[in-house]
C-alpha positions as CSV (number, residue, x, y, z in Angstrom):
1,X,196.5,65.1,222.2
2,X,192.9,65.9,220.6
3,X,190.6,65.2,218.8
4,X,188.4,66.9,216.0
5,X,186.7,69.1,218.2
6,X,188.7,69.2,221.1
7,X,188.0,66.3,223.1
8,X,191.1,64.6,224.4
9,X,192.2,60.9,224.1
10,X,192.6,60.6,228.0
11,X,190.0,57.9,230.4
12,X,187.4,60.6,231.7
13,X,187.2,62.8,228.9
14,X,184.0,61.4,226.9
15,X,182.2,61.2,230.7
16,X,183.3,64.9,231.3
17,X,182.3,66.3,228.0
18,X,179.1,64.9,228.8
19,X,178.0,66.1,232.0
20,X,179.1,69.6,230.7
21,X,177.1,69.2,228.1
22,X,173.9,67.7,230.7
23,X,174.4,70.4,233.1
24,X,173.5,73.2,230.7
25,X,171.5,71.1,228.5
26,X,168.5,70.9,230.9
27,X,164.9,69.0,230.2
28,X,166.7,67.5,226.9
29,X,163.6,65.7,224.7
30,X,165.7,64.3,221.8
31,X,164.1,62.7,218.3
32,X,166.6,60.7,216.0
33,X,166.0,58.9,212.5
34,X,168.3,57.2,211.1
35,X,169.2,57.7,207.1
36,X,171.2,55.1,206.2
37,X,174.1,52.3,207.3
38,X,176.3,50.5,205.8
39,X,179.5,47.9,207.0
40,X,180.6,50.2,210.1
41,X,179.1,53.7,209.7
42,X,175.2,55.2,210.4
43,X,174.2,58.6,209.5
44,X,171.5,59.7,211.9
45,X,169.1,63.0,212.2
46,X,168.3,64.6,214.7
47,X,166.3,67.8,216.8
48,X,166.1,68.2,220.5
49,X,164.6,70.9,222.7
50,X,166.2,72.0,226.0
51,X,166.3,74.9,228.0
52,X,169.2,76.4,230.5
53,X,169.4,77.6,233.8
54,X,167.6,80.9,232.9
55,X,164.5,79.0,231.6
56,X,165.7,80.4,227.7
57,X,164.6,77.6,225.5
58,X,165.8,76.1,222.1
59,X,165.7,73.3,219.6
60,X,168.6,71.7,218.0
61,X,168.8,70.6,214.8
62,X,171.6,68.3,213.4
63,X,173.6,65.3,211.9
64,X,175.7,63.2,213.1
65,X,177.5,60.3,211.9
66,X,179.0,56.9,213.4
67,X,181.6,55.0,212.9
68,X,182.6,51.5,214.7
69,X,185.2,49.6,215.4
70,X,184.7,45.7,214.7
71,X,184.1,45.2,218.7
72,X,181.4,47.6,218.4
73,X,183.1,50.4,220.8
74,X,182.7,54.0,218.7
75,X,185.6,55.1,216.8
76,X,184.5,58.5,215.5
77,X,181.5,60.8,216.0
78,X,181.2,63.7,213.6
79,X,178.6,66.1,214.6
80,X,176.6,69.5,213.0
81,X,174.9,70.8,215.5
82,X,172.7,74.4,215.2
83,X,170.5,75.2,218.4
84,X,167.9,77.6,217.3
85,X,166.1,79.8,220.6
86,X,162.3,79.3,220.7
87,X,159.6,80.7,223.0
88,X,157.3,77.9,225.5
89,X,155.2,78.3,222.8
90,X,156.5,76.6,219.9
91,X,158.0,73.6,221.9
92,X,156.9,70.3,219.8
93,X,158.3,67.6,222.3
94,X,155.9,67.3,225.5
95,X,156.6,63.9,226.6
96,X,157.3,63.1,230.2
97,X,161.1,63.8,231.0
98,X,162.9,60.1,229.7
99,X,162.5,57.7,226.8
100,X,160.4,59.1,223.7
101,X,156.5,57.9,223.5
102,X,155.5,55.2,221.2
103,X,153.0,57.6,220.1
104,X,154.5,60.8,219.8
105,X,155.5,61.8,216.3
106,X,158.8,61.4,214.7
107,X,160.3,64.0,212.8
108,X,159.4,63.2,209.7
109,X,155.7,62.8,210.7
110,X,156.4,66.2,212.4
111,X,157.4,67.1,209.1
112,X,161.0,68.6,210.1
């Protein structure tokens, strides 16, 4: 059985979709705002830059939102994601690889 898109309800599957995604997702620098919440559900924001295993590089743009079950465990992730290719040039997100800088901007100071 399945999910909306196409993960399976089995023990594993969240960990392998993941380090699919990780592998090919290299040098991932990831901004997220958050709109809004209310009771269980968050809608967040969010752009990330990458690049794969031939050095081409993109951002991704998106939305997501969240929804919780009363222990606090995710129920449901729904998720728009469109990963736009961009040259060295135009990356925005230089910090060293792991947690965002205090300092560097958000996106809505970056004004995306």
């Amino acid at each position: 059985m399945a999910q909306p898109g196409g993960v399976p309800y089995r023990p594993g599957a969240i960990r392998e979709f993941l380090t699919r995604k990780w592998n090919r997702e290299l040098d991932y620098r990831l901004i997220k705002e958050l709109w809004a919440f209310t009771g269980n559900r968050i809608p967040v924001r969010f752009a990330y830059e990458w690049h794969d295993d031939s050095n081409n590089r993109f951002r991704s743009y998106g939305n997501e939102n969240w929804e919780f079950y009363e222990d606090g465990l995710m129920r449901r992730r729904i998720a728009s994601i469109n990963d736009v290719p961009i040259a060295e040039s135009d990356r925005l997100y230089h910090w060293p690889q792991g947690r965002r800088l205090d300092e560097h901007p958000n996106l809505s100071e970056l004004g995306r």
